[in-house]
C-alpha positions as CSV (number, residue, x, y, z in Angstrom):
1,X,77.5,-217.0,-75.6
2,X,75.2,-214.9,-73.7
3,X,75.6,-211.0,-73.1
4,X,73.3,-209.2,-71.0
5,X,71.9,-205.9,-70.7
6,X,74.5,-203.5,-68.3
7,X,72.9,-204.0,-64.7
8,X,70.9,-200.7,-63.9
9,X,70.6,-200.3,-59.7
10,X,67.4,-198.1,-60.2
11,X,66.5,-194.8,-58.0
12,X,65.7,-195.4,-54.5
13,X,63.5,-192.2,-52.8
14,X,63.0,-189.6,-51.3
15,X,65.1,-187.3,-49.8
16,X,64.0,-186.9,-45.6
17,X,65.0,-184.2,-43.3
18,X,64.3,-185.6,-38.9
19,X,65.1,-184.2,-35.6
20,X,68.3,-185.4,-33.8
21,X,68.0,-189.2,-32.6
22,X,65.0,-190.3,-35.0
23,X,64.8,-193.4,-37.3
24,X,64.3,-192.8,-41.1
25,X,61.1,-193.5,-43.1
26,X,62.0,-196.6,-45.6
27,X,63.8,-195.8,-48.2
28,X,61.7,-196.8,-51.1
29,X,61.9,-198.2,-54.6
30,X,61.1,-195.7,-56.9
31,X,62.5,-197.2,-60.1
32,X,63.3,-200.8,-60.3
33,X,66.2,-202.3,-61.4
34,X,67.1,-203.7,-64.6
35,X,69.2,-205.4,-66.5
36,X,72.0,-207.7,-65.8
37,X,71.1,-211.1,-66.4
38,X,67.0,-210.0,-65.4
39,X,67.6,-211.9,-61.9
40,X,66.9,-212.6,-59.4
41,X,68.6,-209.2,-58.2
42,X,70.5,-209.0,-55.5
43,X,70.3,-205.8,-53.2
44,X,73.2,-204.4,-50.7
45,X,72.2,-201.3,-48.9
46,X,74.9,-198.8,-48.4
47,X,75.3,-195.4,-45.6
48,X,77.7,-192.9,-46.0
49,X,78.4,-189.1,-43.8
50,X,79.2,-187.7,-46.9
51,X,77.1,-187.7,-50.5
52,X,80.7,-188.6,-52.2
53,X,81.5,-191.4,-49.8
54,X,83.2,-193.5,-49.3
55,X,80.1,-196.1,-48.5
56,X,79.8,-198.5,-46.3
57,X,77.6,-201.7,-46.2
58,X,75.1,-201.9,-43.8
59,X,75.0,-204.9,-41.7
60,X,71.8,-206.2,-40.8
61,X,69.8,-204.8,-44.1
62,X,67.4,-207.3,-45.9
63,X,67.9,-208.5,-49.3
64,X,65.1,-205.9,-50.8
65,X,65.0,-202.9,-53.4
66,X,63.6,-200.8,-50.2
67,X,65.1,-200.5,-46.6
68,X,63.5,-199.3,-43.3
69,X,66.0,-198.6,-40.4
70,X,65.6,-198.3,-36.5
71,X,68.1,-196.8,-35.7
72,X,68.6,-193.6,-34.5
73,X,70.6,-190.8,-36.3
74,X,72.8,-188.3,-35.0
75,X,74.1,-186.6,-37.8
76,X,73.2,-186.6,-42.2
77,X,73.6,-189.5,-43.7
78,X,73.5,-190.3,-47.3
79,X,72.1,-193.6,-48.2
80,X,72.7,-195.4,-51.6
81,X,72.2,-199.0,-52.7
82,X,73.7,-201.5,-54.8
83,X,71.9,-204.4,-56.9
84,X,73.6,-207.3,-58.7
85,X,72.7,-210.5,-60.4
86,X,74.1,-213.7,-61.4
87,X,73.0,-215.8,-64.5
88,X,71.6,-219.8,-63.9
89,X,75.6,-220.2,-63.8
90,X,76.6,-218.2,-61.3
91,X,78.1,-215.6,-63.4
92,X,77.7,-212.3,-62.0
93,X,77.0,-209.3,-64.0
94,X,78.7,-205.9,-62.7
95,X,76.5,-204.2,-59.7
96,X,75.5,-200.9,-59.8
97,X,75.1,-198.0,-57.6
98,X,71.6,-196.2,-57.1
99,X,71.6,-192.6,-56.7
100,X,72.2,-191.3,-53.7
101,X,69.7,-190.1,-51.0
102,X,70.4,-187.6,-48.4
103,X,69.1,-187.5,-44.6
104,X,69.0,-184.3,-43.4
105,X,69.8,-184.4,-39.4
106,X,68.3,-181.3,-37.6
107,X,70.4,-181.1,-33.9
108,X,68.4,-180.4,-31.1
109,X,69.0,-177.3,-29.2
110,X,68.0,-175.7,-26.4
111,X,65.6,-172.9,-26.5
112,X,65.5,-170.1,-23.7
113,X,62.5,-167.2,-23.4
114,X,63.6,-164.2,-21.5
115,X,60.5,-162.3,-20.1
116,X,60.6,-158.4,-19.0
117,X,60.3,-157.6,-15.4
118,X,56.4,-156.0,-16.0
119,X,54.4,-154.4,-13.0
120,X,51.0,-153.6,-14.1
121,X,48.7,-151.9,-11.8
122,X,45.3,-153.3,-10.5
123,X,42.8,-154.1,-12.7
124,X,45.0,-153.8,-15.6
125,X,46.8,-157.1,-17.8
126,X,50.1,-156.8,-17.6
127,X,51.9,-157.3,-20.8
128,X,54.8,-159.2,-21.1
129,X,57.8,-158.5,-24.0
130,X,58.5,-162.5,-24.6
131,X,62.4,-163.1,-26.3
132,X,62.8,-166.6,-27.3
133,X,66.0,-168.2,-29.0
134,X,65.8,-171.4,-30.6
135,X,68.1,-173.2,-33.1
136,X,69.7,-169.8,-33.3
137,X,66.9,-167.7,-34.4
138,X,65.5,-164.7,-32.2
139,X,61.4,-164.1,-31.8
140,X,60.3,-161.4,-30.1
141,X,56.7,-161.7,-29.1
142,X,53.7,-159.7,-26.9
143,X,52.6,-162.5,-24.1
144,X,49.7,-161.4,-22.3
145,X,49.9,-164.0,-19.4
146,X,45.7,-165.4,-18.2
147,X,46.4,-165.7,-14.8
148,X,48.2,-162.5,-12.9
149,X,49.4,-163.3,-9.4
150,X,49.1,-159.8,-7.4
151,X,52.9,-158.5,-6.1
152,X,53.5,-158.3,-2.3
């Protein structure tokens, strides 16, 4: 009788943070798997909306300790996979889980700028009191505009 090591999935990195309706950078091998029978491993890739799960497998992912996706997210995902091996035969050891990595999703929002009504008189800049509201946050700012088109 054979017993083998207890299968270790690895760590898969890093953890990314994108812009609404982006594709992820490949999720990368940073410690290899081990244990188990010593392989050939097999590798399930798994994509959750919550770091607790629960998982689900993702269809279309290649047999590999790293994955690199296309498509494009909407909201954070967490991203986990699982790696498994079978002895000359057939006997599968337990699979383990990786750790789990986190996608950070950023929405997109609109931004507005709100400029004051600013008469300036000739030969003067006018100066401009810029507000601008992005992603929430408020920026107040001094524009001083280059070209000045003369009232009527």
């Amino acid at each position: 009788m054979t017993v083998y090591a207890p299968q270790e999935a690895g760590a898969i990195a890093s953890p990314q943070e994108l812009c609404e309706g982006r594709a992820i950078s490949p999720l990368t091998d940073s410690v290899p798997a081990s244990g188990g029978n010593g392989g050939p491993y097999t590798y399930t890739w798994e994509q959750s909306i919550s770091p607790t799960g629960p998982f689900e497998q993702l269809t279309g992912a290649a047999n590999a300790p790293t994955y690199t996706s296309t498509a494009l997210l909407t909201e954070t995902t967490y991203y986990r996979r699982k790696v498994g091996s079978r002895d000359k035969q057939g006997n599968s050891c337990a699979a383990d889980s990786s750790n789990v990595v986190e996608v950070k999703v950023r929405k997109n929002k609109d931004i507005s700028v709100t400029l004051n009504d600013t008469v300036a008189c000739q030969g003067r800049t006018a100066k401009y009191i810029a507000r601008i509201v992005a992603n929430t946050q408020e920026i107040t700012r001094l524009v001083r505009p280059k070209h000045v088109v003369p009232r009527r």
